[in-house]
Residue frames relative to the residue before (quaternion, step in Angstrom):
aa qw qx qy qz dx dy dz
X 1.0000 0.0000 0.0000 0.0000 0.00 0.00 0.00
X 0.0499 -0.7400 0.6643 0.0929 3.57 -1.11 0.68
X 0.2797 -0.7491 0.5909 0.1072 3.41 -1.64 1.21
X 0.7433 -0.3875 0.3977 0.3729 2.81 -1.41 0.42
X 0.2834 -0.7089 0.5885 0.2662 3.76 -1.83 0.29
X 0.5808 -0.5555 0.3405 0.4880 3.29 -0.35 0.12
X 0.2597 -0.7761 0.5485 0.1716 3.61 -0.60 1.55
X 0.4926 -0.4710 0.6984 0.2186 3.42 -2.04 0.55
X 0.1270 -0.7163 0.6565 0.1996 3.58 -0.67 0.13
X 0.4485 0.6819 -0.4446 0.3692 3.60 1.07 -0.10
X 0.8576 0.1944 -0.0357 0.4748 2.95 0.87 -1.44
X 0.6718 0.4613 -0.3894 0.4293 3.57 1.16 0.05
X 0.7844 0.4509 -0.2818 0.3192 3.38 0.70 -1.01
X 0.7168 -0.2641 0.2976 0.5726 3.76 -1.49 -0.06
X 0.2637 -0.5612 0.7835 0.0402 2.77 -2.53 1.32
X 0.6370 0.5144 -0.2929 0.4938 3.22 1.11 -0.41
X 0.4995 -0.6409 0.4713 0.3429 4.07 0.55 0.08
X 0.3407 0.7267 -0.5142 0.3024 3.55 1.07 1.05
X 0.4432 -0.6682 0.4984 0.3297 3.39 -1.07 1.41
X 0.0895 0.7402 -0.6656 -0.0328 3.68 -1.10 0.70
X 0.4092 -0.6393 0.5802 0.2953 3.49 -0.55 1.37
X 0.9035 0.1250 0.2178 0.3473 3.57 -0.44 -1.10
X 0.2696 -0.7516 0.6019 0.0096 4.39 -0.46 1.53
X 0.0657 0.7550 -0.6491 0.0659 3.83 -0.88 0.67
X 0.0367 0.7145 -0.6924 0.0936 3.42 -0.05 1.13
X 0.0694 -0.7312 0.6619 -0.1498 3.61 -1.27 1.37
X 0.0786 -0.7422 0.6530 -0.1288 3.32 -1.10 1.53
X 0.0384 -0.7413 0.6209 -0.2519 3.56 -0.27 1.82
X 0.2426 -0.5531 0.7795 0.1663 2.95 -1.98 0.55
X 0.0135 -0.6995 0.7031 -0.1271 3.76 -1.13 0.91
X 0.2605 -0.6842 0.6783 0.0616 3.41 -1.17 1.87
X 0.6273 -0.5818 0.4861 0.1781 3.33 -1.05 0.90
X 0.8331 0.3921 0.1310 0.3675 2.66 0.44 -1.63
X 0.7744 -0.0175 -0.0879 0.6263 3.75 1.32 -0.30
X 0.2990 -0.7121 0.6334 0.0477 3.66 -0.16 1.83
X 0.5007 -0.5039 0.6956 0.1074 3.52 -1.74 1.18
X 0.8171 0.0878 0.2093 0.5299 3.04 -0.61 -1.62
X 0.6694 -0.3230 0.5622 0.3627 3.82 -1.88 0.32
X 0.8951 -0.0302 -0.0441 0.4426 2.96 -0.61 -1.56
X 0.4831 -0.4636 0.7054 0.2325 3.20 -2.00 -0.43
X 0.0178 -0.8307 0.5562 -0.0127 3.79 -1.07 1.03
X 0.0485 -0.7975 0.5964 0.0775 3.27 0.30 0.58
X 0.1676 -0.7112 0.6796 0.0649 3.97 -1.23 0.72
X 0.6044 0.5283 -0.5947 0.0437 3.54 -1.89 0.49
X 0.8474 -0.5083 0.0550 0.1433 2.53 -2.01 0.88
X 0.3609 -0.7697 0.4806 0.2154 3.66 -0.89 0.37
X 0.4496 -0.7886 0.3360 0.2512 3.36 0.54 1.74
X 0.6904 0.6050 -0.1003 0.3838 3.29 1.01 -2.03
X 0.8244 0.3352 -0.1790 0.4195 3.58 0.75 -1.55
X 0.1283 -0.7721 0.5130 0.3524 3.11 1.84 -1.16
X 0.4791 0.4220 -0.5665 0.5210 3.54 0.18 2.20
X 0.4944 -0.5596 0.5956 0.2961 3.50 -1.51 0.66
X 0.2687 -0.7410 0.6138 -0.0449 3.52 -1.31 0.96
X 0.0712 -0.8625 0.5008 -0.0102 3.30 -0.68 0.69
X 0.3653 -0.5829 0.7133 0.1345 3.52 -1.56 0.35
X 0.2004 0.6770 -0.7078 -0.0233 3.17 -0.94 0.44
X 0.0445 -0.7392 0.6378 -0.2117 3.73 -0.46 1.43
X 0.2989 -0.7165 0.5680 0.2731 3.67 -0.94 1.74
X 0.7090 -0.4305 0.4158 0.3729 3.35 -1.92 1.11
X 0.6060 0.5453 -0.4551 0.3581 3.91 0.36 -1.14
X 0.8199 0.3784 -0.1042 0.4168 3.69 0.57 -1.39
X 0.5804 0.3677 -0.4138 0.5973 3.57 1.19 0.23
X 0.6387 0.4568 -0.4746 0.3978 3.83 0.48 -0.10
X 0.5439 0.5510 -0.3644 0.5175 3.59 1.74 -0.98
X 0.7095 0.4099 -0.3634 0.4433 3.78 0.42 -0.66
X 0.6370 0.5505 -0.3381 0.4205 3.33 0.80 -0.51
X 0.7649 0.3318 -0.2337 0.5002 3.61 1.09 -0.61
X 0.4288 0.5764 -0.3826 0.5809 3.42 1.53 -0.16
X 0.6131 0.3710 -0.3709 0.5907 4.26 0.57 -0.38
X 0.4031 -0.6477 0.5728 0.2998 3.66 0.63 -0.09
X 0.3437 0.4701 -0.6150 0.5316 4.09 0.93 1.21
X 0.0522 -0.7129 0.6920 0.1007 3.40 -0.96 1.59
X 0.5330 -0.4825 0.6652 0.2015 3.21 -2.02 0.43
X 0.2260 0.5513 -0.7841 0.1735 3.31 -0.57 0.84
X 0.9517 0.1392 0.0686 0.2648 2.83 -1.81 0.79
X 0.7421 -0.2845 0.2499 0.5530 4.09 -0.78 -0.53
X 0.4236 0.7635 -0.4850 0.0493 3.38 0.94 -0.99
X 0.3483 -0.7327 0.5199 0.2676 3.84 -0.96 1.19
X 0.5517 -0.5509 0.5914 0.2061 3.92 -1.60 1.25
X 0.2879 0.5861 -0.7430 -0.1470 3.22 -1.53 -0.61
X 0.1602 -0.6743 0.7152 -0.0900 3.35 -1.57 1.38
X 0.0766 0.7053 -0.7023 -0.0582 3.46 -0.96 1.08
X 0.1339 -0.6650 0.7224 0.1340 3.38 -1.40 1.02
X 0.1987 -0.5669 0.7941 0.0924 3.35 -1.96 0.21
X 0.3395 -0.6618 0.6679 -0.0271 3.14 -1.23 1.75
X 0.0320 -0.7568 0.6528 -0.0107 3.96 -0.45 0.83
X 0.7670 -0.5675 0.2625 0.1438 2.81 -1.59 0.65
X 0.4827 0.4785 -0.3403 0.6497 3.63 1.76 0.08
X 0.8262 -0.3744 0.3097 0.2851 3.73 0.41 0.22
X 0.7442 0.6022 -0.0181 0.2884 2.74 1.08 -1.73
X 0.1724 -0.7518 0.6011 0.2093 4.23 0.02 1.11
X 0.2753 -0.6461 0.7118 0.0048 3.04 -2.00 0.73
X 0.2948 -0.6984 0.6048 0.2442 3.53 -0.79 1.07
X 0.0989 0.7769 -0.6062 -0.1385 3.99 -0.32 0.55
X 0.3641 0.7220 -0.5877 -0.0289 3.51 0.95 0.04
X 0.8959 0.0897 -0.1538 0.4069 4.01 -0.97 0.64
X 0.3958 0.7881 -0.3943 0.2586 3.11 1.03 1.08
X 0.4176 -0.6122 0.5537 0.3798 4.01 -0.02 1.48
X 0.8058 -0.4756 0.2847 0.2085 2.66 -1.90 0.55
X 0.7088 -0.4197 0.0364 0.5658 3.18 0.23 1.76
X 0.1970 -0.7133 0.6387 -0.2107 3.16 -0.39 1.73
């Protein structure tokens, strides 16, 4: 399981006055090439309900998404993935997105 880092809201959250229930900023190392475990779980916190949330996304398809963004995996190299839980449910990858792009 990977947790959340402590998020800035300065710098992660909406410039645009979007409701976001909940920030998950995740910093991983991820071998390409020899998967631990199936899946991948990322946890944090839900500001609004006051409960931990999760992702749970198999390793095969986050390394494909990861190389499909054109973020290769060589080697140890360290990820960072910010999502943004919103209020329909629904997660958003925002990880390097200009000001709401």
């Amino acid at each position: 399981m990977i947790c959340t880092e402590p998020v800035d809201e300065r710098i992660y959250s909406s410039r645009n006055g979007n409701v976001i229930v909940s920030i998950g900023l995740f910093k991983f190392k991820l071998n390409a090439t020899k998967s631990e475990s199936d899946f991948i779980t990322f946890a944090f916190q839900n500001t609004i309900k006051h409960r931990i949330e999760f992702i749970i996304i198999p390793t095969e398809e986050l390394i494909h998404r990861l190389t499909k963004e054109n973020r290769t995996l060589n080697g140890n190299q360290t990820h960072k993935i910010v999502f943004w839980l919103m209020p329909d449910g629904f997660i958003y990858n925002c990880t390097d997105i200009g000001i709401e792009a």
